[in-house]
C-alpha positions as CSV (number, residue, x, y, z in Angstrom):
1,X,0.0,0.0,0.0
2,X,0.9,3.6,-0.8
3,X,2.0,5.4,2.7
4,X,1.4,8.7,1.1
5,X,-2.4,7.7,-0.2
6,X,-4.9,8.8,2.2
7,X,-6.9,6.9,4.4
8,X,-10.3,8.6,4.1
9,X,-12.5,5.5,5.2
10,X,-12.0,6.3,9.4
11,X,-13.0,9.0,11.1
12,X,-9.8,8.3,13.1
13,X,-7.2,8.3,10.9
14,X,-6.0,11.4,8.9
15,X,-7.1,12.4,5.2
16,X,-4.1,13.8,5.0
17,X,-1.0,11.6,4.8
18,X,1.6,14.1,5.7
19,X,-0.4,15.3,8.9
20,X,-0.1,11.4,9.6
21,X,3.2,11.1,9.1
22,X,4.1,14.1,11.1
23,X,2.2,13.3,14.0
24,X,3.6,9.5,14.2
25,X,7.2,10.7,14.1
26,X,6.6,13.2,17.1
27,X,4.7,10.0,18.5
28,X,7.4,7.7,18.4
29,X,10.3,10.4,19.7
30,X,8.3,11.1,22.6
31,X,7.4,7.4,23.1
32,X,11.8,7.6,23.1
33,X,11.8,9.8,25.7
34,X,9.4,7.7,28.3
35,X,10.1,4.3,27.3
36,X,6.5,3.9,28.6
37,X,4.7,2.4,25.1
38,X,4.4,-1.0,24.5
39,X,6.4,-2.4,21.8
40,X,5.9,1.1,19.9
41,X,4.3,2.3,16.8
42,X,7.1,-0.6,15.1
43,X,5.4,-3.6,16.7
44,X,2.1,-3.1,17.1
45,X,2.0,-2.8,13.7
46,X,3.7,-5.5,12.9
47,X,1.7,-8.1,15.4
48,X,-1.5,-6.2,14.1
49,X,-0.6,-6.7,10.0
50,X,1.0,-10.3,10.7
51,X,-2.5,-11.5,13.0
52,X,-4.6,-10.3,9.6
53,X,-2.7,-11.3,6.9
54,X,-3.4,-15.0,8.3
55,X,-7.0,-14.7,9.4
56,X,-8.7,-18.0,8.7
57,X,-11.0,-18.3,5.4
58,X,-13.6,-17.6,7.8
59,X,-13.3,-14.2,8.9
60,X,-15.2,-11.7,6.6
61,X,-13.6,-10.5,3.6
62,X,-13.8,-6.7,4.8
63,X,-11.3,-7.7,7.7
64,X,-9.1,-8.7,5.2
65,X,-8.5,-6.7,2.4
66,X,-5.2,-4.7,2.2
67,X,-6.3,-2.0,3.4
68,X,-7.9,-3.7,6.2
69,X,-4.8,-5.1,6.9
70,X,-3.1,-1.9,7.1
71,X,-5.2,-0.3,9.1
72,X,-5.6,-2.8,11.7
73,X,-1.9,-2.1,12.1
74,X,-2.0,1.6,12.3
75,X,-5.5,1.1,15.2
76,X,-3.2,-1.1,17.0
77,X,-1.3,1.8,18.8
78,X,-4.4,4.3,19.1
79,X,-4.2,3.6,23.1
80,X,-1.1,4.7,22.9
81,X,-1.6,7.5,20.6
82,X,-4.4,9.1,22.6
83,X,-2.3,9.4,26.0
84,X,-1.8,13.0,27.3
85,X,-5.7,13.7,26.7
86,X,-6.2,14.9,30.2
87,X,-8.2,13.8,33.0
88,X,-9.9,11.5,33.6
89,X,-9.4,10.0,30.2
90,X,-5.3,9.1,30.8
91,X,-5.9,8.0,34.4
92,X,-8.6,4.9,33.4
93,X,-6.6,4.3,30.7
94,X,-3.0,4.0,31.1
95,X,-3.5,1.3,34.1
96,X,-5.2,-1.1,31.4
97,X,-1.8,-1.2,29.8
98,X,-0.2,-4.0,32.0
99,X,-0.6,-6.0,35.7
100,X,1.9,-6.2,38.4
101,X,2.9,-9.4,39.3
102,X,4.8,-9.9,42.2
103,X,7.3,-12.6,42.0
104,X,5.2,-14.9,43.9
105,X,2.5,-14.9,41.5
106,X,-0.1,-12.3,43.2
107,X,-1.2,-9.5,42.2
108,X,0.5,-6.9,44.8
109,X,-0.1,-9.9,47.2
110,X,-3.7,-9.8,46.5
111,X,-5.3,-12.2,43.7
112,X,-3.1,-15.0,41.8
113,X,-2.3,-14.3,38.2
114,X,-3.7,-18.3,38.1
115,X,-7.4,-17.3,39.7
116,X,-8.0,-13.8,38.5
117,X,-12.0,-12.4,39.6
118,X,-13.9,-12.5,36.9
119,X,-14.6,-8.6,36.8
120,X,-12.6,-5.5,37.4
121,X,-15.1,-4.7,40.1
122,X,-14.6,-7.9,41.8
123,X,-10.5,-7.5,41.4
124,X,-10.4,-4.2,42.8
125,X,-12.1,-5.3,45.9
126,X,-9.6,-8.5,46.5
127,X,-6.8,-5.6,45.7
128,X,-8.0,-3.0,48.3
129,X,-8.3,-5.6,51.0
130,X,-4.6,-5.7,50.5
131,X,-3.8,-2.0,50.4
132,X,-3.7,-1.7,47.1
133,X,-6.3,-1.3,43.6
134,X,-6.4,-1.8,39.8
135,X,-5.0,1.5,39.4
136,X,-2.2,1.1,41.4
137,X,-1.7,-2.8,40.0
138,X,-3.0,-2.3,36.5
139,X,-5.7,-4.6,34.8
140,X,-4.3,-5.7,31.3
141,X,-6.1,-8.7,31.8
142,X,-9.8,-7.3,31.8
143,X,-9.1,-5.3,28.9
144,X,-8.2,-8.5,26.6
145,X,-11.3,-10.1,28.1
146,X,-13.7,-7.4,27.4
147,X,-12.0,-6.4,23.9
148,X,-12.7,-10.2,23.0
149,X,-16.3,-9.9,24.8
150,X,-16.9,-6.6,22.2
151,X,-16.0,-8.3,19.2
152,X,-18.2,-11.2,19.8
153,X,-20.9,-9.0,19.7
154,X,-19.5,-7.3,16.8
155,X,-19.4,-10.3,14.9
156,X,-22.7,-10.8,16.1
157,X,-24.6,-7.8,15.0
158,X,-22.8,-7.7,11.6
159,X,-24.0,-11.1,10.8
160,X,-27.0,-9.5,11.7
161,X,-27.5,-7.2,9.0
162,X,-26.0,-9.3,6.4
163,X,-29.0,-12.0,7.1
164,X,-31.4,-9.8,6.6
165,X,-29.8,-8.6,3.5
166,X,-30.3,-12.2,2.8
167,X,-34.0,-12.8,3.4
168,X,-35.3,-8.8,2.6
169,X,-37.2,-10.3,0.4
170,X,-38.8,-13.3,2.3
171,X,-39.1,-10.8,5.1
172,X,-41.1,-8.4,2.6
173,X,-39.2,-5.3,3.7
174,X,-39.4,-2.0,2.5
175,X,-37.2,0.1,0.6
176,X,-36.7,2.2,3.5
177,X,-36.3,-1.1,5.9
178,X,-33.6,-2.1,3.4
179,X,-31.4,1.0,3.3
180,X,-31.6,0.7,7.1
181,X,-30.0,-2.3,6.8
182,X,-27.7,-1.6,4.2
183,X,-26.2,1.2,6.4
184,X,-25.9,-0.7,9.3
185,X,-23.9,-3.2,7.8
186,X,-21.6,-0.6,6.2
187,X,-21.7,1.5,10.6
188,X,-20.8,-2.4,11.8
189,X,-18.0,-3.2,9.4
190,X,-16.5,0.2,10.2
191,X,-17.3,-0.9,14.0
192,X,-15.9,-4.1,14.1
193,X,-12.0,-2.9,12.6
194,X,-11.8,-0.5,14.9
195,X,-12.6,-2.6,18.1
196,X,-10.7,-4.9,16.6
197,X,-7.6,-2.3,16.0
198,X,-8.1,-1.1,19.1
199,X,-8.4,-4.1,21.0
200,X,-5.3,-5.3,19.0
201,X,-3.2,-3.1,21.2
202,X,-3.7,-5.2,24.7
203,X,-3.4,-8.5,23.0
204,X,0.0,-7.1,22.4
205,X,1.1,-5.5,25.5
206,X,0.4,-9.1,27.0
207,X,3.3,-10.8,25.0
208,X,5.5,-8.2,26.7
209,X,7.2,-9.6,29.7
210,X,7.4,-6.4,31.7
211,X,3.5,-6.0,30.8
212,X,2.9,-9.0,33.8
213,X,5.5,-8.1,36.3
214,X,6.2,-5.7,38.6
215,X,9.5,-4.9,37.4
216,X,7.8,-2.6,34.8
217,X,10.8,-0.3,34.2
218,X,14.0,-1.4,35.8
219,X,14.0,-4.4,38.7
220,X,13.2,-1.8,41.3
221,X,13.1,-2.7,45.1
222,X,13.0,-5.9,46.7
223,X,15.2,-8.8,46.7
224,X,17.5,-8.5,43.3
225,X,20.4,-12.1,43.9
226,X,20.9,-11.5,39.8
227,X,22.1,-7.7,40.4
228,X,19.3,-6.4,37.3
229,X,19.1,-3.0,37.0
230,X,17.0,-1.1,39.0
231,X,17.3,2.4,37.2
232,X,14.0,3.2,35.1
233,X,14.8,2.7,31.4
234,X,14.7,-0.7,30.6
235,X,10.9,-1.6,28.9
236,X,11.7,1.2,26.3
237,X,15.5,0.3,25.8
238,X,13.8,-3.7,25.1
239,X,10.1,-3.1,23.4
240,X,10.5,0.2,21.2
241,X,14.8,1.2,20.9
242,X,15.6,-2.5,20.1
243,X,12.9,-2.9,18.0
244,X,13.0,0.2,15.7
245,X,16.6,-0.6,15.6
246,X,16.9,-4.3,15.0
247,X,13.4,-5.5,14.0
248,X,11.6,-5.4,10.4
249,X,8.9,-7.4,8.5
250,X,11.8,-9.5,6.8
251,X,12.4,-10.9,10.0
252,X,8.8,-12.6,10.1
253,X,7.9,-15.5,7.7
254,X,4.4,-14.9,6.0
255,X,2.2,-17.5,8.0
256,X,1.8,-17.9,11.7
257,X,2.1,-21.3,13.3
258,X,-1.0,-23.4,13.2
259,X,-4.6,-22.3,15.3
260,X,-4.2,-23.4,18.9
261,X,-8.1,-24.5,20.0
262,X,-7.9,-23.7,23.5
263,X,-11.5,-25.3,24.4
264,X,-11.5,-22.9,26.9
265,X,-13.4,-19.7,28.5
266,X,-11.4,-16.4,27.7
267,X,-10.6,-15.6,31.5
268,X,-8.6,-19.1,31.4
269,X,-7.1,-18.3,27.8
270,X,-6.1,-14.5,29.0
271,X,-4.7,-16.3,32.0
272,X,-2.3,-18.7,30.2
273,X,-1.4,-16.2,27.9
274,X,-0.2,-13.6,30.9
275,X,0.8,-16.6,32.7
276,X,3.6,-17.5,29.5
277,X,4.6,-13.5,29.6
278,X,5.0,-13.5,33.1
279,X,7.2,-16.4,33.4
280,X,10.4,-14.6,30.8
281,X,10.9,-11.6,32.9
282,X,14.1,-13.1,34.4
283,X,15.3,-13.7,31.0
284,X,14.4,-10.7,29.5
285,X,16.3,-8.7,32.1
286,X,19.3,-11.2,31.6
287,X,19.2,-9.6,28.1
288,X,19.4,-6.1,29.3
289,X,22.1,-7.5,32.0
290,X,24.6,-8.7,28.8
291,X,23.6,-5.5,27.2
292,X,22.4,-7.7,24.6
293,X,19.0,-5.1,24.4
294,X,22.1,-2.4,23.5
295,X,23.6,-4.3,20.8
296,X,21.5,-7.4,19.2
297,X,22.8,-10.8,19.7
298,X,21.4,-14.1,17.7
299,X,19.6,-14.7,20.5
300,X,18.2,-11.2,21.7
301,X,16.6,-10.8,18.3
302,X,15.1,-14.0,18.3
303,X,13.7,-13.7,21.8
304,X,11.9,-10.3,20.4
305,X,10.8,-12.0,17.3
306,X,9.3,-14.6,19.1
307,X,7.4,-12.7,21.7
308,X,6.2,-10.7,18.3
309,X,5.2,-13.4,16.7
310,X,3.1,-15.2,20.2
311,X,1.5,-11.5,20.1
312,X,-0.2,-12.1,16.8
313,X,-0.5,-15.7,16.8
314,X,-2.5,-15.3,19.9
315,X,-4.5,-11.9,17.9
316,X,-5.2,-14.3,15.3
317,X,-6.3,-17.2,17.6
318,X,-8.6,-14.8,19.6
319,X,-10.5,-13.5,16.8
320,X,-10.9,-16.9,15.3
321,X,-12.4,-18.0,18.6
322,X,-14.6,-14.3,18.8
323,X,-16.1,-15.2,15.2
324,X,-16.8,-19.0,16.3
325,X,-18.4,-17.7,19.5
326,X,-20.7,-15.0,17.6
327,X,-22.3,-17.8,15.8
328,X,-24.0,-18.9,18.8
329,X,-24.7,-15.4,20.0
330,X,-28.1,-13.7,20.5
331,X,-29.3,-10.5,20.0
332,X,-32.1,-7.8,22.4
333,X,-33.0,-7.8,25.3
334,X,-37.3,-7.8,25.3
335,X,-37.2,-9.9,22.3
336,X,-33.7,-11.8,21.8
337,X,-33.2,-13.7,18.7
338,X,-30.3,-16.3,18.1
339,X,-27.3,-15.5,14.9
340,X,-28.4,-19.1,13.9
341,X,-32.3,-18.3,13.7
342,X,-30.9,-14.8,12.1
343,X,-28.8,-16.7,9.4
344,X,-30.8,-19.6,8.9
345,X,-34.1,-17.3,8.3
346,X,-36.1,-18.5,10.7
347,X,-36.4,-15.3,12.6
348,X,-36.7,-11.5,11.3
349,X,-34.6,-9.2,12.4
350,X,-36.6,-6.5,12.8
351,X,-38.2,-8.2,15.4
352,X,-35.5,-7.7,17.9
353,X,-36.1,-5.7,20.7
């Protein structure tokens, strides 16, 4: 694709190329400055573009086009990009970024990392009997697990409109009934890629050690028998310097590894997943210890590449699960209708309620 064509399709991303361009490279050098994105403007886009570009057969075809593609990599740092709004905008948000695990496996001592609560509301009580709260420990976990939630219902409300595309006919719909639907369809697609983009973002931080730890930014206090540096400056020296420096799309092969079913719900899968991040801090802060985050080894590169990689594997594995789940969805509230009664045209949409 063209960087200098415009992408005029999103109310969130700039007509004008330049103007893009501009603002991402004052982006990036102030992400420099903080070391406080995850994986940068470089890696998200990456994870995002390498998750679509192997979406299974499945998926609808607007999530897949090029430009879909692209633009699911560009939406993929937009939680980063809208930091430094003001309050209360940046203090709900930035938290959802990571979770501080303790070396124990708690949560600041509170909940395990193995039995999270299955809502935020219910977290932040188990975290304030212990002093602490989901501002102060961070809840990365909730916002893959209600990203994935989202889409579901995405995928649920698009299929939606496309059946009653389908049966307007059967249905005996009016003209007017019909561009209803027709605009719908167009609001959901639209909809659907930027949750998805969005959402894209925390299904990245995840695969970042220092996302699940509470050695965020340098080993801190506490017990430290490996002597790791305790100094702020590491998780931008590792996800954004050493990527920008070492990392580029030649180093990723055009197919992921195989869909992993998981047969599981998505607290359980967000918990392995955080669970496998968690457990590579130590090595990751070896890196930084042989300055091998300063100048790339073999083996520091591939480390990166991998965690890349188990970034979009899982993005690709999550939506693949969101789309399988949305076909067993229903829709309203006064009136709910099953997706399968929807598609199969048993039921008429208009009747939801």
């Amino acid at each position: 694709m063209d960087i200098h064509k415009p992408i005029c399709n999103w109310r969130i991303l700039s007509c004008q190329a330049s103007a893009l361009f501009f603002t991402v490279t004052l982006l990036t050098l102030a992400a420099w400055s903080t070391g406080s994105w995850a994986w940068g403007l470089t890696g998200h886009r990456i994870i995002g573009e390498l998750a679509a570009k192997n979406f299974p057969t499945a998926i609808p075809a607007f999530l897949k086009s090029p430009e879909a593609k692209t633009e699911i990599g560009l939406l993929a740092s937009e939680p980063d990009i809208s930091r430094n709004a003001g309050q209360p905008h940046d203090a709900d948000l930035d938290p959802g970024h990571y979770m501080k695990v303790s070396d124990d496996g708690s949560i600041q001592g509170g909940p395990r990392l193995s039995a999270l609560p299955l809502t935020r509301r219910e977290y932040d009580a188990a975290l304030r009997a212990v002093g602490s709260n989901q501002y102060a420990a961070g809840f990365l976990p909730y916002n893959l697990m209600d990203g994935y939630q989202q889409l579901v219902k995405d995928f649920a409300l698009w299929r939606m409109t496309v059946a009653a595309q389908k049966y307007e006919k059967q249905f005996g719909m009016t003209p007017t009934e019909r561009q209803r639907f027709a605009l719908q369809r167009r609001v959901r697609e639209t909809l659907t890629l930027r949750d998805l983009g969005w959402w894209a973002h925390f299904v990245g931080d995840a695969s970042m050690p220092m996302h699940a730890s509470v050695h965020l930014n340098g080993w801190g206090d506490g017990p430290n028998p490996r002597g790791f540096v305790v100094t702020p400056g590491a998780h931008g020296k590792f996800e954004e310097v050493f990527v920008d420096a070492n990392i580029s799309d030649a180093d990723f092969g055009a197919e992921l590894k195989p869909y992993r079913a998981c047969a599981c719900t998505i607290a359980q899968r967000t918990q392995d997943y955080l669970t496998a991040s968690w457990a590579l801090v130590v090595p990751t802060y070896e890196f930084e210890k042989a300055g091998a985050l300063d100048k790339a080894t073999p083996e520091s590169k591939a480390f990166v590449v991998n965690r890349l990689t188990e970034a979009a594997s899982q993005l690709r594995d999550l939506v693949t699960d969101a789309w399988d789940e949305s076909g067993h969805a229903s829709l309203g509230y006064l009136h709910p209708l099953t997706v399968a009664d929807l598609e199969s045209g048993k039921a008429d949409p208009r009747e939801i309620k």
